[in-house]
C-alpha positions in Angstrom: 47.7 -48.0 144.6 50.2 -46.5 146.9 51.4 -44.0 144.9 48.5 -42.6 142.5 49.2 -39.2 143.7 52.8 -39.2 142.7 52.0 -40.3 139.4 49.0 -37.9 139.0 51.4 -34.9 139.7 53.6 -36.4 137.4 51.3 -36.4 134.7 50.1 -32.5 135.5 54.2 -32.1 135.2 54.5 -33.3 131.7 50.7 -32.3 130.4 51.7 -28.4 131.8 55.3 -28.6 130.4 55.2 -30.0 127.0 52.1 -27.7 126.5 54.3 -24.7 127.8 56.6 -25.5 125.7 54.7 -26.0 122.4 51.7 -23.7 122.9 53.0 -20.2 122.0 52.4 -17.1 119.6 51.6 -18.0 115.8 53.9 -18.2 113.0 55.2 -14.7 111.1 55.6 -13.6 107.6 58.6 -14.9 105.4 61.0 -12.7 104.2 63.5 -9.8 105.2 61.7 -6.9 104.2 57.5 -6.7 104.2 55.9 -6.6 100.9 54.6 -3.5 99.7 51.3 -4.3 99.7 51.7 -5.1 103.5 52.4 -1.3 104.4 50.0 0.8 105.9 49.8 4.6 105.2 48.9 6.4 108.6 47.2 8.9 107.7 46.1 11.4 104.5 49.8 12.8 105.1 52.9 11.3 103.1 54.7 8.2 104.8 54.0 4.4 105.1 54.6 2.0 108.0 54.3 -1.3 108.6 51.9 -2.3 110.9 54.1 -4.3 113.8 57.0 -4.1 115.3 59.8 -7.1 114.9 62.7 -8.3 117.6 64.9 -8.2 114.4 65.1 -5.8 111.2 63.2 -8.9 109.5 59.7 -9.5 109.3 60.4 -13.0 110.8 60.9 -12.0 113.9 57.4 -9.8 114.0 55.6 -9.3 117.3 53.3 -6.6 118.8 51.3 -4.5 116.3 51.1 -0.6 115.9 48.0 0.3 117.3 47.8 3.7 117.5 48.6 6.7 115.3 48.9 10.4 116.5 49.0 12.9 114.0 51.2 16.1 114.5 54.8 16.7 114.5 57.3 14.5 116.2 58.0 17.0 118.7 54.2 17.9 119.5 53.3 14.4 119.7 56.5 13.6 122.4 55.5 16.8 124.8 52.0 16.3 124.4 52.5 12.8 126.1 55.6 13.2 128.2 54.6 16.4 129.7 50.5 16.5 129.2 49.8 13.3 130.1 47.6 12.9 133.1 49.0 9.0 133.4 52.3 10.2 133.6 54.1 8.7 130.9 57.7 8.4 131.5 60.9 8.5 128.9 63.0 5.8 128.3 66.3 5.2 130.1 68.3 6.6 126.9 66.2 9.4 127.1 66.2 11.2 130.4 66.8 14.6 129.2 64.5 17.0 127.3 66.4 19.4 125.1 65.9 22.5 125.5 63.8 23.0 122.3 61.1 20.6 124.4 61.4 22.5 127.2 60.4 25.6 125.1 57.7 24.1 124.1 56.4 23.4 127.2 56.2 26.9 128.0 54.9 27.5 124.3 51.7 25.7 124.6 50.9 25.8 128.3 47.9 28.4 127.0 46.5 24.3 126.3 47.3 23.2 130.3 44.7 25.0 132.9 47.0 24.1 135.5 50.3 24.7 134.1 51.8 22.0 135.9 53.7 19.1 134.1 53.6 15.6 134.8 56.1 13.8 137.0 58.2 11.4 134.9 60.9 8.8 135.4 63.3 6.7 133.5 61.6 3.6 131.7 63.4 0.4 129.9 62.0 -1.6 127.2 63.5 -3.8 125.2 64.6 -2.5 121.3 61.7 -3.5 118.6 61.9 -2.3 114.8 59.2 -1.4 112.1 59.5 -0.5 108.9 59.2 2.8 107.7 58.6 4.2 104.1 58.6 7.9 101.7 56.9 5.6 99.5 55.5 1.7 99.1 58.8 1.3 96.9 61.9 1.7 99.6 62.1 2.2 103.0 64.4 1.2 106.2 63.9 -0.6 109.5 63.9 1.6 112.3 64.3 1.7 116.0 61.6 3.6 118.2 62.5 7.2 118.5 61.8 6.6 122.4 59.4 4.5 124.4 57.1 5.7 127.3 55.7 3.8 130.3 53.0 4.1 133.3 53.0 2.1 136.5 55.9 0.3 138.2 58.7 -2.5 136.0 58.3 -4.7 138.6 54.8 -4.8 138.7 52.3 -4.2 135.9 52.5 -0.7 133.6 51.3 0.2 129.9 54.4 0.2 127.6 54.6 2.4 124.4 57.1 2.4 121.9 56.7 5.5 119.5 58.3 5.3 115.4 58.0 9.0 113.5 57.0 8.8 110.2 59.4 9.8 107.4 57.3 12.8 106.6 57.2 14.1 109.7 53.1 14.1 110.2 52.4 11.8 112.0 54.0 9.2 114.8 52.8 5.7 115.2 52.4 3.7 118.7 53.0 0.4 119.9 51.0 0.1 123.1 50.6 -2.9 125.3 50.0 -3.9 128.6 52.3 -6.1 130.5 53.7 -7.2 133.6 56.8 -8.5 135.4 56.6 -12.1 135.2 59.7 -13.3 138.2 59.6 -17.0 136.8 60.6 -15.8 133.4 62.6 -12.7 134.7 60.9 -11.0 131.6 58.0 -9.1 130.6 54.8 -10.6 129.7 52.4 -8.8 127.3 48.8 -9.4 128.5 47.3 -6.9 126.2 47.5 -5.0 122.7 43.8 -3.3 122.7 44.3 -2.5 126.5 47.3 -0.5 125.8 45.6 1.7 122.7 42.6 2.4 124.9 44.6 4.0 127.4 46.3 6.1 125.1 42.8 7.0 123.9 41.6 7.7 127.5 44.7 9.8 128.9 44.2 12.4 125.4 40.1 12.0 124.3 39.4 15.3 126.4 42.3 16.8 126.3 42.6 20.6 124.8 44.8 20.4 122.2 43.8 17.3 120.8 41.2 17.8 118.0 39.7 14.1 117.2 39.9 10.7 118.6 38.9 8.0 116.4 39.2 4.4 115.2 40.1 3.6 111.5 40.0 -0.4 109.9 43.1 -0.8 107.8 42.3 -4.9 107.6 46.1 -6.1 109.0 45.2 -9.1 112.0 47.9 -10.5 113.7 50.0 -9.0 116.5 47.2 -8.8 118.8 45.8 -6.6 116.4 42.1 -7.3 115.5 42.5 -4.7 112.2 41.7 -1.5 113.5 44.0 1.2 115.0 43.3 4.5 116.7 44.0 7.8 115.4 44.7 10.3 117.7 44.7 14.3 115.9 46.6 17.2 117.4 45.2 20.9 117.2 46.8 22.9 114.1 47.8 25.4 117.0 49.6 22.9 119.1 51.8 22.2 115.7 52.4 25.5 115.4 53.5 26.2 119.2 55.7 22.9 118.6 57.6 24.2 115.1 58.1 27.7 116.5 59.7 25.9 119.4 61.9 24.0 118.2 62.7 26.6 115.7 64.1 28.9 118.4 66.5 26.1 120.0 58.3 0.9 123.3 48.2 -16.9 122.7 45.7 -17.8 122.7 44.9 -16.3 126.4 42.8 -17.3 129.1 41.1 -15.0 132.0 42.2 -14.8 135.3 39.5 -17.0 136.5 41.2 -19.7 134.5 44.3 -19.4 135.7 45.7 -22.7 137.3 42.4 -24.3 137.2 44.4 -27.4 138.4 45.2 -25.7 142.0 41.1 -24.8 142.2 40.8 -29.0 141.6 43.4 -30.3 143.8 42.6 -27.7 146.4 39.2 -29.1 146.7 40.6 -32.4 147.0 41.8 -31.5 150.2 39.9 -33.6 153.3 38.7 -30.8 156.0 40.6 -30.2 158.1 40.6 -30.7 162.2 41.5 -28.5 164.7 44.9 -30.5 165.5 46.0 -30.5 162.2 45.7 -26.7 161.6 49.7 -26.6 161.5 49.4 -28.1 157.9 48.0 -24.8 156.5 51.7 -23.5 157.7 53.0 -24.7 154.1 50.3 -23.1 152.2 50.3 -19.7 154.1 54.3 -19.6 154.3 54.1 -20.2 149.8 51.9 -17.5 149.6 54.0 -15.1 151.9 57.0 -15.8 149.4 55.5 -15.4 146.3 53.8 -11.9 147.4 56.5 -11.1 149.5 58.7 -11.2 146.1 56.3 -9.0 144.4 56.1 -6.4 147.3 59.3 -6.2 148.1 60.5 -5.5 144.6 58.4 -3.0 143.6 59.2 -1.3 147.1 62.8 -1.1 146.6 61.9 -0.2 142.7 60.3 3.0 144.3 63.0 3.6 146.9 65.6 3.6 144.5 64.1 4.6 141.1 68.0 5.2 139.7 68.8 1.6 140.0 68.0 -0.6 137.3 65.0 -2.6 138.4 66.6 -5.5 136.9 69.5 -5.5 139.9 66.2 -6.2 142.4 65.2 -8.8 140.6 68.6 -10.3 140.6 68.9 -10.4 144.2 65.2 -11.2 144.8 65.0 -14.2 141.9 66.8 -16.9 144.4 64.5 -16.4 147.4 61.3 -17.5 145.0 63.7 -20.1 142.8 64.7 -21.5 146.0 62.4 -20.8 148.9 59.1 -23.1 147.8 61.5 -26.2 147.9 62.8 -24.6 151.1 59.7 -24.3 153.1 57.8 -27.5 151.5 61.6 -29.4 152.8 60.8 -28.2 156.2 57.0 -28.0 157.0 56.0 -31.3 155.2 58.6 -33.3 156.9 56.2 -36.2 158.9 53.1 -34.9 158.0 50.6 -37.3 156.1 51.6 -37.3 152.8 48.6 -37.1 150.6 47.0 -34.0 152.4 50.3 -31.9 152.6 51.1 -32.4 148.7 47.7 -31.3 148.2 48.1 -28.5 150.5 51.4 -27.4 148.8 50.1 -27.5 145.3 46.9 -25.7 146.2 48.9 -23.1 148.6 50.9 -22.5 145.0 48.3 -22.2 142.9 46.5 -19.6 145.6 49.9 -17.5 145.3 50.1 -17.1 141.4 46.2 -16.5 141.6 47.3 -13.5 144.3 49.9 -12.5 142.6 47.8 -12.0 139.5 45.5 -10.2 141.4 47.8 -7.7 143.3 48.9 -6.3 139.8 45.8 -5.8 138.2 46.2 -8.7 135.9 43.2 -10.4 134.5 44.4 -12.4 131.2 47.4 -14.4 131.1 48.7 -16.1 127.9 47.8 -20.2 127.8 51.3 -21.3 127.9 51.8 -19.2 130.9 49.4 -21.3 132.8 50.1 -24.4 131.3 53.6 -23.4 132.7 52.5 -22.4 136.2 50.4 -26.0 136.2 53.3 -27.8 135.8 55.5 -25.7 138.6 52.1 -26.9 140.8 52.7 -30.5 139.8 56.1 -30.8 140.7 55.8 -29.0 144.0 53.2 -31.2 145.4 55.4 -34.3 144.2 58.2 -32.9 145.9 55.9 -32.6 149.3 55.0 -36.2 149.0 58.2 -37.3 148.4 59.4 -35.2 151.6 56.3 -36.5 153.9 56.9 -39.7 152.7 60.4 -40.2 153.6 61.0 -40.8 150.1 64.3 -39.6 149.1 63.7 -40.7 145.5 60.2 -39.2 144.6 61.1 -36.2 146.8 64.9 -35.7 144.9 62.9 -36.3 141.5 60.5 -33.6 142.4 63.5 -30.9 143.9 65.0 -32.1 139.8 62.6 -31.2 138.0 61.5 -27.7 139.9 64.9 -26.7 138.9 64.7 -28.4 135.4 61.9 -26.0 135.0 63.0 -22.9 136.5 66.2 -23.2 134.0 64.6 -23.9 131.0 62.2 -21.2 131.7 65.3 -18.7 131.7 66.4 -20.0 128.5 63.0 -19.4 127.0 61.5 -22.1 126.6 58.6 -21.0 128.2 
């Protein structure tokens, strides 16, 4: 059958992109406001939380969970990790300046710092999440974070916190997470929840003015949350240098090995290959250049010009990796045979987003996510065939459906 390899990548198109489509986080909670029952109390101290955040002030719209609790005063809890924090946490864009009762309070607990130096920090941007604060299990309000924190580059992979003071002004609880820049989605993707509470736990564990770091079950799953959250304790003298401070002025998953596994098959599909055909690894080579070069270059320019939003990079950066596979496939598959270079281009794909993954430190991906990246190898390598083949049809169906993809991928379907 002439064409069993266009209809095999057709059918990796549909199996990746209906499953894409379909696979995704569970379902949430009904109802505006959560039930009492369903708030959490921190600590000993007065307050109650509940235990996620939310894209809306509705439990509906309920996402990452609060993972961490640090006990201590809003404003000793906010120096301690913008200023003492040997990971360098960083304030969000709304807040790039430190009043000056913070800046007194550096100077009155740097008896905790051996060094007396302060962290480097930048401006940060994170979407707005809510939670759902409480004086009592009776009433409370929906609240924004108070200001969100974040290590390691936008464009590349960082740890994200988002940090909600309780109402009795005790204790502060965290939303950590690890994620990373995903360009096909021009979007975050969270690959972790109990990644991002570790590293909080590692960056203050040994740190001087932090008097216990422990681990407490309160029973809420869901979120990412397995029902256990960490409690982080501040020194009674770091409390006090804070208050006499201020009183004088932010899927089912699969491993990395798993990613793509598709590109691993049809990359071993591949016939060897002789010395005079050596100009077919081009396509792969010049797939993987793009797809790292993206990466590189935006996280370059990120650090060159750490005023600009990182999201302007990405803006001009997003055609060259919408458009350049179909580009370079157009051009280096053109009278090659057509079985081998749609096998080449699909596996040269599926070799990038492995990369990729690799460059940033990522090792789990959510299954949608590669279901998604599947189908983007399906459709490139039908593309190929249709360009080696002379087949304006197959090859036009193929440049369709890239785009289809890409688009719906921006309207969040993916």
């Amino acid at each position: 059958m002439r064409y069993r390899w266009p209809l095999a990548f057709v059918l990796l198109v549909v199996a990746g992109a209906l499953g894409s489509a379909f696979v995704g986080p569970g379902g949430v909670a009904n109802g505006e406001d959560p039930a009492p029952e369903r708030l959490l109390q921190p600590s000993e101290r007065e307050g109650y939380v509940w235990p996620y955040t939310s894209r809306s002030r509705s439990v509906e719209g309920r996402t990452l969970a609060l993972n961490v609790v640090v006990v201590g005063t809003p404003e000793a809890v906010r120096t301690v990790l913008t200023d003492r924090s040997e990971l360098e946490w960083t304030p969000a864009e709304n807040d790039q300046r430190l009043d000056e009762s913070v800046s007194q309070l550096d100077e009155s607990i740097s008896q905790f710092d051996d060094s007396g130096s302060i962290s480097p920090w930048r401006s940060a941007r994170g979407a707005a999440r809510y939670t759902y604060v409480a004086d009592s299990r009776g009433a409370g309000e929906w609240v924004e974070p108070d200001y969100q924190l974040a290590t390691g580059t936008y464009l590349g992979s960082r740890t994200h916190i988002r940090a909600y003071p309780g109402p009795s002004s005790d204790w502060t609880a965290l939303q950590a997470h690890a994620e990373y820049w995903d360009w096909f989605r021009l979007r975050h993707t969270v690959t972790g929840v109990a990644e991002g509470s570790r590293t909080v736990e590692r960056d203050l564990r040994d740190e001087p003015f932090v008097d216990d770091v422990s681990r407490a079950y309160h029973g809420y799953e869901g979120g990412g949350s397995d029902g256990w959250i960490s409690v982080i304790r501040l020194s009674s003298a770091t409390e006090s240098a804070a208050m006499s401070a201020v009183g004088a002025a932010d899927a089912a998953k699969l491993t990395l090995l798993g990613v793509v596994p598709a590109a691993a098959v049809l990359a071993a599909a591949v016939p060897p290959v002789r010395r005079r055909d050596l100009r077919d690894t081009a396509l792969p080579l010049a797939l993987v250049a793009i797809v790292l070069g993206v990466r590189s270059v935006g996280i370059a320019a990120e650090g060159l010009s750490p005023a600009t939003n990182p999201k302007v990079f990405a803006g001009i950066l997003y055609p060259l990796l919408a458009i350049g596979p179909l580009v370079v496939t157009a051009l280096l598959a053109r009278n090659r045979p057509s079985m081998r270079i749609s096998l080449l281009a699909a596996a040269g794909l599926g070799a990038a987003f492995v990369l990729d993954f690799g460059a940033i430190g990522v090792r789990v991906v959510p299954v949608r996510l590669v279901l998604h990246r599947t189908a983007l190898i399906g459709v490139l390598g039908l593309f190929a065939f249709g360009v080696a083949d002379a087949n304006r049809r197959i090859a036009g169906g193929g440049a369709i459906l890239w785009l289809a993809m890409l688009v719906g991928t921006l309207l969040g379907m993916v």
